[in-house]
C-alpha positions as a Markdown table, in Angstrom:
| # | Residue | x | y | z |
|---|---|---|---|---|
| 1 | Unk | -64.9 | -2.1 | -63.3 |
| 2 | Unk | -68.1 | -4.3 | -63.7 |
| 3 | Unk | -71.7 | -3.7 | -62.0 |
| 4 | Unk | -74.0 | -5.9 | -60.6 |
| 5 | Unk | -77.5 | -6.0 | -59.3 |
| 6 | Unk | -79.1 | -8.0 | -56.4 |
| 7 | Unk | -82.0 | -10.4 | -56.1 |
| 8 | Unk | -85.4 | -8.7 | -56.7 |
| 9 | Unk | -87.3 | -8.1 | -53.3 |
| 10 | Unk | -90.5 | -6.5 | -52.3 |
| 11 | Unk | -89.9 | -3.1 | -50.7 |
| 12 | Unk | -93.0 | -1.8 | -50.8 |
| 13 | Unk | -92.5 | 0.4 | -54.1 |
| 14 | Unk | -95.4 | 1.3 | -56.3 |
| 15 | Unk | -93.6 | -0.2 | -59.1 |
| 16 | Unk | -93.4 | -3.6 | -57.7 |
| 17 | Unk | -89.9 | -5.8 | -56.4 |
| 18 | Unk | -86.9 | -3.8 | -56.9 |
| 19 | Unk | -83.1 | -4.3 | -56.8 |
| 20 | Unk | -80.3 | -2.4 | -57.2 |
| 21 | Unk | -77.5 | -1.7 | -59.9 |
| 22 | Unk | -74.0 | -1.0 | -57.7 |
| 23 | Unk | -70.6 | -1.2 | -59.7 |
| 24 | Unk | -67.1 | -1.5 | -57.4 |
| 25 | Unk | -65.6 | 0.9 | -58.9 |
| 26 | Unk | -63.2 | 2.6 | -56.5 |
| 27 | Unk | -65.3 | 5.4 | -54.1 |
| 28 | Unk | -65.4 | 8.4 | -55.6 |
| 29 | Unk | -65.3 | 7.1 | -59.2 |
| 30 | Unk | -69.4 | 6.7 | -60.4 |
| 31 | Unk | -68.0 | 7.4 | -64.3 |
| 32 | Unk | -68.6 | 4.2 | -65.4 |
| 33 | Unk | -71.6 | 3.0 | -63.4 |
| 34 | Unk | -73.1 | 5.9 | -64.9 |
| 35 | Unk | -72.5 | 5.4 | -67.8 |
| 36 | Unk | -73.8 | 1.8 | -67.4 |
| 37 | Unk | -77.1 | 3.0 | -66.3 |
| 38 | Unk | -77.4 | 5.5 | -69.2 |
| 39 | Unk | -77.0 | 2.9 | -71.5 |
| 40 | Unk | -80.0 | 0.8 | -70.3 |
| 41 | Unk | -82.4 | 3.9 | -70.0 |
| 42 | Unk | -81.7 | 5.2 | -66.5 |
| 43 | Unk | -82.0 | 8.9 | -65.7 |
| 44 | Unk | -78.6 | 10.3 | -63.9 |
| 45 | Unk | -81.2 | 11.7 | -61.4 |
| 46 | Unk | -82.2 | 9.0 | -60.4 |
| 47 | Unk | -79.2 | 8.0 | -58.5 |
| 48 | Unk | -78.8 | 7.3 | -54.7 |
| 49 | Unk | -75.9 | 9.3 | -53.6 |
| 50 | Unk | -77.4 | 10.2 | -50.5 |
| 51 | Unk | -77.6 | 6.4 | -49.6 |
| 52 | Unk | -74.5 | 4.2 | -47.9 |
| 53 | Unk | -73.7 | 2.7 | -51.0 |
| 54 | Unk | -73.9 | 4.6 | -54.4 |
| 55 | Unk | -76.4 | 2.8 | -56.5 |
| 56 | Unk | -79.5 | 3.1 | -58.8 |
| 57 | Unk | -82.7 | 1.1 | -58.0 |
| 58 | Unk | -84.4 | -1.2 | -61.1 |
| 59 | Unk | -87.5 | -2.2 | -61.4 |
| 60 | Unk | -87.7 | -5.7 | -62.7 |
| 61 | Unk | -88.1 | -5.1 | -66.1 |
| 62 | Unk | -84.5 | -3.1 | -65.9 |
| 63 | Unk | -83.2 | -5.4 | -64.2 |
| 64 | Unk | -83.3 | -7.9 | -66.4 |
| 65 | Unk | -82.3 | -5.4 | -69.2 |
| 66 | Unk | -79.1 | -4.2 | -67.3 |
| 67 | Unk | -79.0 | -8.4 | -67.4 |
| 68 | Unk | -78.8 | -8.5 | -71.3 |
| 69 | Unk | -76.3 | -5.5 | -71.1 |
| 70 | Unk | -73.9 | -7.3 | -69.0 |
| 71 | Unk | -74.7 | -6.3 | -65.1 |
| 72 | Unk | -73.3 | -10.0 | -63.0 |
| 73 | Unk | -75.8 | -11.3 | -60.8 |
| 74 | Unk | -75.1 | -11.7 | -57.2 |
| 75 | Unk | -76.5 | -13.2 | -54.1 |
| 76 | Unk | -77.0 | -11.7 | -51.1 |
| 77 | Unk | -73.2 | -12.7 | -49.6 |
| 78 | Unk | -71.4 | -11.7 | -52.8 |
| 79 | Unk | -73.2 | -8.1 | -52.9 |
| 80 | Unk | -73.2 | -7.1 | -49.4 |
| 81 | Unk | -69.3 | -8.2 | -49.8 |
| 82 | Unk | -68.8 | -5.5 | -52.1 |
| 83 | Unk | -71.0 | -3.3 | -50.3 |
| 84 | Unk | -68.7 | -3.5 | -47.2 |
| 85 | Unk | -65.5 | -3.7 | -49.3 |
| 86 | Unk | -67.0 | 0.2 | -50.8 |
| 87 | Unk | -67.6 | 1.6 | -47.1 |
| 88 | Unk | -64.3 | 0.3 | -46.1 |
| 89 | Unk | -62.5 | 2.1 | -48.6 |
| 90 | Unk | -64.7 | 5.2 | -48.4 |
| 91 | Unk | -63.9 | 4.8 | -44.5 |
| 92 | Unk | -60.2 | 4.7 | -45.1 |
| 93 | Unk | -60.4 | 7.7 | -47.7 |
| 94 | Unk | -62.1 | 9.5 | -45.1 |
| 95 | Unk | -60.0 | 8.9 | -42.3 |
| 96 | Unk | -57.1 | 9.7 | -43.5 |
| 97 | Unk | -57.6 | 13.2 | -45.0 |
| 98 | Unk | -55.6 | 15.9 | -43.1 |
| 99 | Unk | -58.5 | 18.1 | -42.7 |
| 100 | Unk | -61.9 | 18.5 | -41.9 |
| 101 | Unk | -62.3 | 20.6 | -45.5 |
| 102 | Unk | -60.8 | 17.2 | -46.7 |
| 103 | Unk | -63.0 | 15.1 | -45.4 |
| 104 | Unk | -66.3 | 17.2 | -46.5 |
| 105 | Unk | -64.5 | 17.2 | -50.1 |
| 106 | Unk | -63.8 | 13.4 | -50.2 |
| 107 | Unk | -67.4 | 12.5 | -48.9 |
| 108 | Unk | -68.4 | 15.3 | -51.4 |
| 109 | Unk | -66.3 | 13.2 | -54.1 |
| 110 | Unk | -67.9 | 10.0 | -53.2 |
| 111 | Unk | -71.4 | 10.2 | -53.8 |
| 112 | Unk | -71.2 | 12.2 | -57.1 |
């Protein structure tokens, strides 16, 4: 598994331009992006599970650390490749579960 991080932008956050960490790890398995963002000083509640993607925002300061600890740097294309590679295999997972209890526990699974 490996992470990366997108270009900085300018959402709008009181912190100032923002990007975010994403790993493409298979859905369902955030183990190692945690772990990731533990190591450069992110709090595990700070996690977007509720978003499309799983994923941490950084400010620019942790960008550049997750950077030195070995995050890849993408562009646009590359990252929202692996963003639609993810949903596609979440998708898949999803759709092919047997029941609705399956479904609810593999969407359940994915954004953990």
């Amino acid at each position: 598994m490996a992470v990366y991080v997108d270009k900085l932008r300018n959402w709008g956050w009181r912190l100032g331009p923002s990007s975010h960490l994403i790993s493409d790890a298979t859905p369902g398995d955030n183990a190692e992006l945690h772990a990731f963002a533990e190591k450069i000083g992110l709090k595990r509640e700070w996690f977007q599970r509720s978003s499309s993607v799983p994923h941490y925002d950084l400010t620019a300061g942790r960008r550049a650390t997750a950077v030195k600890a070995g995050a890849i740097e993408l562009d646009d294309r590359q990252f929202y490749a692996i963003l639609k590679r993810w949903r596609e295999d979440a998708k898949a997972r999803i759709l092919t579960a047997a029941s609705e209890e399956e479904r609810a526990a593999i969407r359940a699974e994915l954004y953990r």
